[in-house]
C-alpha positions in Angstrom: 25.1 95.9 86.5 22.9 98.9 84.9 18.9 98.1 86.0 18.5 100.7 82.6 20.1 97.9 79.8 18.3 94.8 81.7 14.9 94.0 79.6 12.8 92.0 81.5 10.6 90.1 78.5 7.7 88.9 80.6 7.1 86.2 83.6 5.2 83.5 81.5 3.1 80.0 82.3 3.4 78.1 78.9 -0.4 77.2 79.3 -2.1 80.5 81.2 0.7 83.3 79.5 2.5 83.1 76.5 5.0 85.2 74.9 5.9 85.5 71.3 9.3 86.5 70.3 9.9 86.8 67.0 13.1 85.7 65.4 15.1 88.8 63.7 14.4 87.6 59.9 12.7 89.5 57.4 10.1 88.1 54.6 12.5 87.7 52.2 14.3 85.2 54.7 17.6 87.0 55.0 19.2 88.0 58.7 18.6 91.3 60.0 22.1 92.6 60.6 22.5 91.9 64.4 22.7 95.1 67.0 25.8 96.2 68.0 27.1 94.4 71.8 27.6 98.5 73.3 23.8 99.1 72.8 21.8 95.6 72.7 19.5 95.2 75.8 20.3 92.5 78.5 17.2 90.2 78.3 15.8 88.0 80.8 12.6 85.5 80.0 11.3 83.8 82.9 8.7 81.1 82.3 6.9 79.3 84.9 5.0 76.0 84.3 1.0 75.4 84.8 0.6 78.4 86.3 -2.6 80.8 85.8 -2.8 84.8 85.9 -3.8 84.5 89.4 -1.2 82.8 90.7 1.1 85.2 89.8 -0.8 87.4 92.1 1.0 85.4 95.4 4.1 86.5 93.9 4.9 89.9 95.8 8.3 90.7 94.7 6.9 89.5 90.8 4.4 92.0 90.7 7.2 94.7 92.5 9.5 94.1 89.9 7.8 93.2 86.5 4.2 93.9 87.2 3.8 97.1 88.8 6.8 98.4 86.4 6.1 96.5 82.9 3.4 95.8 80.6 0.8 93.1 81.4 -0.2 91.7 78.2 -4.0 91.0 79.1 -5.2 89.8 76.0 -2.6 87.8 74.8 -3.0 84.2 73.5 -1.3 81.2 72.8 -2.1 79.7 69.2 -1.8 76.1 71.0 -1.1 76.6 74.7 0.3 73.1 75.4 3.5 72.7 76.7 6.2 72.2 74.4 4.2 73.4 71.1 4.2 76.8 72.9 8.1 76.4 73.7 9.1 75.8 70.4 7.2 79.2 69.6 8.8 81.0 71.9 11.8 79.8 71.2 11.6 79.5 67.3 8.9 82.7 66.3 7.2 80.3 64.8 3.4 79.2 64.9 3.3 75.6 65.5 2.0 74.5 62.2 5.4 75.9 60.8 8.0 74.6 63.6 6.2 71.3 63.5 6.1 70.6 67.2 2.1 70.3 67.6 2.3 67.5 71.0 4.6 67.0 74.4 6.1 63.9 72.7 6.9 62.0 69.4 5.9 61.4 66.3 3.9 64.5 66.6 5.8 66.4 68.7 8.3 66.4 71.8 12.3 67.2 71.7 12.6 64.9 68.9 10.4 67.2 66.4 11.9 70.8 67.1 14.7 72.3 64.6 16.8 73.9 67.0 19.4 75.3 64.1 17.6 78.6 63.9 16.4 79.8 67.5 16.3 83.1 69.6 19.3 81.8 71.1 21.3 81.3 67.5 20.2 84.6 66.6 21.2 86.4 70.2 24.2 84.1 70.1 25.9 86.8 67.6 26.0 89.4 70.3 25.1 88.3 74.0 26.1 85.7 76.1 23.1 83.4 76.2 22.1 80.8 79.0 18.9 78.2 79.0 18.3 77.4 83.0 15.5 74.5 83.7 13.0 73.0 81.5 13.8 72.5 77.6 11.2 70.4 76.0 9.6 67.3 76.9 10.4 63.7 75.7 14.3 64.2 75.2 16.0 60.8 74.4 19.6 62.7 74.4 20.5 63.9 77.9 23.6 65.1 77.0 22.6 66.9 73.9 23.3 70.6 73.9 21.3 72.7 71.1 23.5 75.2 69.0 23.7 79.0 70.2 23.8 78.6 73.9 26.9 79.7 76.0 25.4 77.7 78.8 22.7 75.2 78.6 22.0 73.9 82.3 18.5 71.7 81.7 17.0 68.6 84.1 16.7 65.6 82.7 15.1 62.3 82.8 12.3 61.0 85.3 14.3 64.2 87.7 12.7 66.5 85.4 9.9 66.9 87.7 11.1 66.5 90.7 11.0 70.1 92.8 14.5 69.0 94.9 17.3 66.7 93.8 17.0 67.0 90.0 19.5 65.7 87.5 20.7 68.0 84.8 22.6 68.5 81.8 24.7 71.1 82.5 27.0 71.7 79.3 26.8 68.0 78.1 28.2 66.6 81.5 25.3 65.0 84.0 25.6 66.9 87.3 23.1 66.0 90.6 22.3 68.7 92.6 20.9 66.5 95.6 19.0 68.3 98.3 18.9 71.4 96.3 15.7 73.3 95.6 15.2 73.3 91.5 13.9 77.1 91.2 16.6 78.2 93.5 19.5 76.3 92.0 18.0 78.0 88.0 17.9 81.2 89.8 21.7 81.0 91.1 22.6 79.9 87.4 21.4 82.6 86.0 22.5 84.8 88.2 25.9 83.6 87.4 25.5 83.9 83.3 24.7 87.4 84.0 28.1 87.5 86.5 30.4 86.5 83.5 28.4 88.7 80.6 29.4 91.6 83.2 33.1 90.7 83.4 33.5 90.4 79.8 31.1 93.7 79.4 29.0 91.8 76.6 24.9 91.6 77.2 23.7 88.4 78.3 20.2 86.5 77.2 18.6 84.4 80.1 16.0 82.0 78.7 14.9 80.8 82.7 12.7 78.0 82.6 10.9 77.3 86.1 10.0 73.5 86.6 7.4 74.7 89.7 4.4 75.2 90.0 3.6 72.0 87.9 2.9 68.9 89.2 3.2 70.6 92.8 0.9 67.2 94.5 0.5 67.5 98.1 3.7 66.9 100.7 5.5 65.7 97.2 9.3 66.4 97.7 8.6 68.6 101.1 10.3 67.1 104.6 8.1 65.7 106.5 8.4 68.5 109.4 6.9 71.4 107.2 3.3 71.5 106.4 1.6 71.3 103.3 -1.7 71.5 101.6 
């Protein structure tokens, strides 16, 4: 696949980085006609969870890849940096005093208070092949639910949500355990494989990767007990 038609948005923590895509919709609330499939960008939009600038700094091939070669957004902020208000904005355009999700769980926020019928990934849907990999938003009573405009929607759910090995996920509407399996790695192979079949079927793909790590990374939680840890 061509390097040149892969966008790489931005390697986000929803609390230390945030990034603001806005949805394709003009004042006057109509759709901007979508881009044609032979000249819209592949886009990938990592986000990685609790994580502050510096951290990203132990991430050598991160820095190699996006870093060194992108834009660092250094004065960037987040209107409300808690969790899921900040992924309803990413995933919405919205601030969170329009998209209504101002806390990680219900009445005043959580899964249960997000509109999901006009997203990035509604809008995207039109033209690319679209794929949500790892964390959605917090508090979801409906593990099977799948949101509208994703091709493939692979998310952990329940009390495995933050677990770092043997998570639970929704993958498609169908429960699937992935026991003994490292979370970031198995998000990574699944988007891997999204980007696979939009290359087969020559369409551009949108990869909405949501890293579970580095939050809630206690010491020796979910590590054998023959490898050190902090």
């Amino acid at each position: 696949m061509r390097k040149s038609r892969t966008l790489v948005l931005a390697v986000a923590s929803t609390v230390a980085l945030s990034i603001f895509v806005p949805m394709p919709t003009q004042s006057s609330g109509q759709s901007v006609p979508a881009m044609p499939a032979a000249t819209a960008p592949n886009v990938v939009l990592f986000l990685i969870d609790d994580a502050t600038v510096a951290d990203v700094d132990q991430m050598p091939l991160v820095q190699a890849l996006v870093a060194d070669q992108g834009v660092t957004f250094n004065r960037n902020y987040s209107p409300d940096p808690l969790c899921c208000p900040a992924r309803a904005t990413l995933l919405a355009g919205q601030y969170p005093h329009n998209h209504g999700v101002q806390d990680n769980v219900a009445p005043l926020g959580g899964f249960s208070q997000f509109d999901d019928s006009s997203t990035i990934a509604t809008h995207l849907d039109q033209t690319h092949l679209t794929g949500l990999f790892g964390k959605y938003l917090n508090d979801n009573d409906q593990p099977l639910y799948v949101p509208p405009g994703w091709d493939a929607f692979k998310i952990p759910t329940g009390e495995t949500t933050y677990r770092f090995v043997s998570q639970t996920m929704n993958v498609n509407g169908e429960l699937v355990m992935f026991p003994g399996k490292q979370a970031t790695a198995v998000y990574g192979r699944q988007t891997r494989t999204l980007m696979s079949n939009a290359h087969e079927r020559t369409v551009p793909f949108f990869a909405y990767t949501s890293f579970v790590a580095p939050h809630r990374g206690s010491p020796h939680r979910d590590y054998p007990d023959d490898i050190d840890s902090p």
